[in-house]
C-alpha positions as CSV (number, residue, x, y, z in Angstrom):
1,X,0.0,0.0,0.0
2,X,1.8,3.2,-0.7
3,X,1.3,5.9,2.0
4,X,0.1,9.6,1.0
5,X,1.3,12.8,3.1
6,X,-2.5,13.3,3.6
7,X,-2.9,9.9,5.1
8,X,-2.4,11.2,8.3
9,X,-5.5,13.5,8.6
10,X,-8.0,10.2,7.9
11,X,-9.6,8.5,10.7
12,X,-7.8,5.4,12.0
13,X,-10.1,2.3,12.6
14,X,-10.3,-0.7,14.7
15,X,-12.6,-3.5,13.7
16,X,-14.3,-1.3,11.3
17,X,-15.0,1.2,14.1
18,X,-13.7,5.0,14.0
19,X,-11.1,5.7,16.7
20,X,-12.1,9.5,16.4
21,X,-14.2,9.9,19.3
22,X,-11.5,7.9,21.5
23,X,-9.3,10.4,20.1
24,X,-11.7,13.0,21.4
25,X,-12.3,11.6,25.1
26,X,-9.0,10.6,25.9
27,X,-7.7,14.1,26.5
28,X,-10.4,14.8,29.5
29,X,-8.4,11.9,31.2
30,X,-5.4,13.6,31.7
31,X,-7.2,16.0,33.7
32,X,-7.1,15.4,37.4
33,X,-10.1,14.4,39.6
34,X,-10.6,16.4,42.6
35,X,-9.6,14.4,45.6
36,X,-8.4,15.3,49.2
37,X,-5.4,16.2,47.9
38,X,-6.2,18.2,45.1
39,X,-5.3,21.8,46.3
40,X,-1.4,20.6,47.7
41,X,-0.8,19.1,44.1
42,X,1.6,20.5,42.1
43,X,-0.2,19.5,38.7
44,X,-3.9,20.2,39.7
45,X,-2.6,23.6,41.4
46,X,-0.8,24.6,38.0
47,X,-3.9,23.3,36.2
48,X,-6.0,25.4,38.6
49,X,-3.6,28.4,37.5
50,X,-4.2,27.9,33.5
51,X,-8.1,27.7,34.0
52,X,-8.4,30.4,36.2
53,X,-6.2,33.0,33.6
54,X,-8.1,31.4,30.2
55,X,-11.6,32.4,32.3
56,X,-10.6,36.3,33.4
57,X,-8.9,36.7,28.9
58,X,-12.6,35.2,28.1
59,X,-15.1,37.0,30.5
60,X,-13.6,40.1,30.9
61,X,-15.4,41.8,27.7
62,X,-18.5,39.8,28.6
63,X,-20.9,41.8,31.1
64,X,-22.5,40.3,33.7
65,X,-25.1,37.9,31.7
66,X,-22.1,36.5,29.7
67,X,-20.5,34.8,32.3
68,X,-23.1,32.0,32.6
69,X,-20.8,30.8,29.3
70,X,-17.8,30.4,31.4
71,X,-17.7,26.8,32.1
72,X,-18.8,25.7,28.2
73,X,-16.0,28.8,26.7
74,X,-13.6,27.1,29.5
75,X,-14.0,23.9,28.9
76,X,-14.3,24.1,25.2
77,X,-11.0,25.5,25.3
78,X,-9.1,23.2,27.4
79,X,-10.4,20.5,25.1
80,X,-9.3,22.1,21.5
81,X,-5.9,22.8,23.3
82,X,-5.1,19.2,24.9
83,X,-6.6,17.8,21.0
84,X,-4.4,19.9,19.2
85,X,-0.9,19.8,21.7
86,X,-1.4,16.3,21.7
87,X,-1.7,15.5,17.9
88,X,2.0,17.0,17.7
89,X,2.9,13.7,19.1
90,X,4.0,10.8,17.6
91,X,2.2,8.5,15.7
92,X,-1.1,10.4,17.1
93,X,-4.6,11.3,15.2
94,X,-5.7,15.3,15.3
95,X,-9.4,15.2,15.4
96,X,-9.1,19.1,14.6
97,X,-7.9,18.5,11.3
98,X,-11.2,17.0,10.3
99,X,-13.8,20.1,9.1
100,X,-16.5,17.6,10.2
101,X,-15.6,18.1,13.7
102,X,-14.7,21.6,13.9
103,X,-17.9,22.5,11.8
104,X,-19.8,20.3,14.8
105,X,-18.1,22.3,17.5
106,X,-18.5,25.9,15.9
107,X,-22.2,25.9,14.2
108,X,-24.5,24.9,17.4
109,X,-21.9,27.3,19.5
110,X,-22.9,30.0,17.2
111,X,-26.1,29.3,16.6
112,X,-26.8,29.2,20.2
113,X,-25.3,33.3,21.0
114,X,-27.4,34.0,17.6
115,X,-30.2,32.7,19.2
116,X,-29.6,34.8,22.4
117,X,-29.6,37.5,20.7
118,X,-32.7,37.2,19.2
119,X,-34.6,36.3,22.3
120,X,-32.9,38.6,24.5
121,X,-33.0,42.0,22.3
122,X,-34.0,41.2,18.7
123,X,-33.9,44.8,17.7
124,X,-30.4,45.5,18.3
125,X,-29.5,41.8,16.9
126,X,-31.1,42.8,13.9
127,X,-29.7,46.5,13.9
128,X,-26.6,44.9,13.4
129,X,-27.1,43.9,9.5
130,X,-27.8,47.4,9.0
131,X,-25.3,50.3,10.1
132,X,-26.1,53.5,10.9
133,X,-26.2,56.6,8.8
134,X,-26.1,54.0,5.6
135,X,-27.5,55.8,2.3
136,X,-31.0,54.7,1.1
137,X,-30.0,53.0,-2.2
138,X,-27.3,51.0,0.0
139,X,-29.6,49.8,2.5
140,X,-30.7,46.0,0.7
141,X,-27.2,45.3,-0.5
142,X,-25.7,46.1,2.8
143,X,-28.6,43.9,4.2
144,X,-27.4,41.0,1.8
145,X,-23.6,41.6,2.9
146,X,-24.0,41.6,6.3
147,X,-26.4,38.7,6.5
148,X,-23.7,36.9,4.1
149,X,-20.8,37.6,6.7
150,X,-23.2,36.5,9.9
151,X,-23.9,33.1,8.3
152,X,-20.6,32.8,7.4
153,X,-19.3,33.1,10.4
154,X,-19.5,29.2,11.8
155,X,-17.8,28.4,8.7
156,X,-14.8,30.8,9.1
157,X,-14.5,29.5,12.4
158,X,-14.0,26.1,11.5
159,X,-11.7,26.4,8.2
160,X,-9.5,28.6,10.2
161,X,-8.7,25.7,12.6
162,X,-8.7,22.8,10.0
163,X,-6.5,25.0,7.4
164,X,-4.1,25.7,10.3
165,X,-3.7,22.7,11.9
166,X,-3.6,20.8,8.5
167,X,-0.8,23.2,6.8
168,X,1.5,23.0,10.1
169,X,1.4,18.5,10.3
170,X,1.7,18.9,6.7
171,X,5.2,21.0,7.0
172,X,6.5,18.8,9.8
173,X,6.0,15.9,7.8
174,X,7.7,17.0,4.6
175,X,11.0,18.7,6.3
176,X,10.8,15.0,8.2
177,X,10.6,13.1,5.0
178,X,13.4,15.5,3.6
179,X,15.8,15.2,6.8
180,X,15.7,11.4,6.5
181,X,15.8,11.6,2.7
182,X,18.9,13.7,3.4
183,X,20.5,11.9,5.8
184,X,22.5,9.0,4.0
185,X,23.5,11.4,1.1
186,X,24.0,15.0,2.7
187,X,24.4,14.8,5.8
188,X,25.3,18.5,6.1
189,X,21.9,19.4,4.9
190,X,20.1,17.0,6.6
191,X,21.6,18.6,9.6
192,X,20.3,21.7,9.2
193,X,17.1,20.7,8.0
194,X,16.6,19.0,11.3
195,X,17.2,22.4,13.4
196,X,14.3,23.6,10.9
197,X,11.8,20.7,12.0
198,X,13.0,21.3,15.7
199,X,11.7,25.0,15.2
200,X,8.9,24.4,13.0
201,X,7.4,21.9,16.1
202,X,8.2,24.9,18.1
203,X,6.4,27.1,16.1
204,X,3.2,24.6,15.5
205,X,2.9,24.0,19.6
206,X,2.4,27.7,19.7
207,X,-0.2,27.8,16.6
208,X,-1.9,24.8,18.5
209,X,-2.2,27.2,21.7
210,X,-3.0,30.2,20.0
211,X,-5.6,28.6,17.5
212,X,-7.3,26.9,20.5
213,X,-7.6,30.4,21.8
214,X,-9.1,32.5,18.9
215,X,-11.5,29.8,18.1
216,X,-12.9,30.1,21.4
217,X,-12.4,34.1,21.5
218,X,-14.3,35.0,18.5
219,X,-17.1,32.9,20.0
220,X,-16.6,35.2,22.9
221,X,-16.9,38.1,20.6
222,X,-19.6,36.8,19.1
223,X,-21.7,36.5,22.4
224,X,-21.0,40.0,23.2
225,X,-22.8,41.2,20.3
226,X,-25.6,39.7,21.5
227,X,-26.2,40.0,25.3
């Protein structure tokens, strides 16, 4: 069977069933239980830390009303961070490469702060598609654009994490390929392209943080334009 660089991003099976959703829970086990001795340990207290700083960067643009969204916006982030830090292992599966999964997370997510909106104050969710002071010939094509960009929204949230995700394994596993392509014949090169893998993984640990992040910002930002 001859392997493909995009091989990676399919869905391994066992006995003909997906593996993704194992891939999915098995992060939430390396998160602690609380026990007796939860607050004099070192990883729960760091872990403690780390949750406690993503919640104040979330809900401090959020007003009061907002913050019911702390432990979904929390927990939704500690998830796509452990996914994607974890899929720069070794012979590991990133479920957020798959558009399936990250169109799953992002649609009901903003769907659900649309719908807020629209219970909550429906005229100034609305007065959104429309600016004010906009000209009277402009006002239906400025409807059209902004109701374009709203419903476009769950979609742009997903394809930024898949495209990023997906271009990063994608380098790493080329300059790999190269380096031990290199290796018998160059040795020189292969060298130095090695010090390029080792800070290209450097470089994709920080996209996995930071992508984790803005995902779960811009759903942030979106709440605040409707509460």
């Amino acid at each position: 069977m001859i392997l493909t660089f995009f091989d990676q991003f399919s869905s391994p099976y066992l006995l003909g069933i997906p593996l993704i959703f194992l891939s999915m829970l098995l992060p939430t086990l390396l998160f602690p239980a609380p026990n007796n001795r939860w607050i004099t340990n070192r990883l729960s207290t760091l872990q403690l830390w780390a949750l406690n700083m993503i919640t104040k960067q979330l809900m401090t643009p959020l007003n009061k009303s907002g913050h019911k969204w702390a432990i979904i916006l929390t927990s939704l982030m500690m998830l796509l961070l452990t996914i994607n830090l974890l899929g720069l292992l070794p012979y590991t599966f990133t479920p957020t490469t798959q558009l399936s999964m990250n169109m799953a997370l992002a649609f009901p997510l903003w769907l659900a702060t649309l719908l807020t909106g629209l219970r909550n104050q429906p005229t100034t969710s609305l007065g959104h598609l429309l600016p004010e002071g906009t000209p009277t010939p402009l006002i239906p094509a400025l409807i059209m654009i902004e109701t374009i960009s709203l419903l476009i929204r769950p979609l742009a949230l997903g394809v930024r994490l898949t495209a990023n995700l997906t271009a990063g394994h994608l380098l790493i596993q080329l300059i790999s390929t190269a380096t031990i392509t290199l290796l018998p014949t160059l040795p020189t090169v292969s060298i130095l392209t090695t010090t390029v893998l080792l800070l290209l993984t450097i470089l994709e640990v920080a996209v996995a943080m930071i992508q984790a992040y803005v995902f779960v910002l811009l759903l942030s930002l979106y709440l605040q334009e409707n509460i």
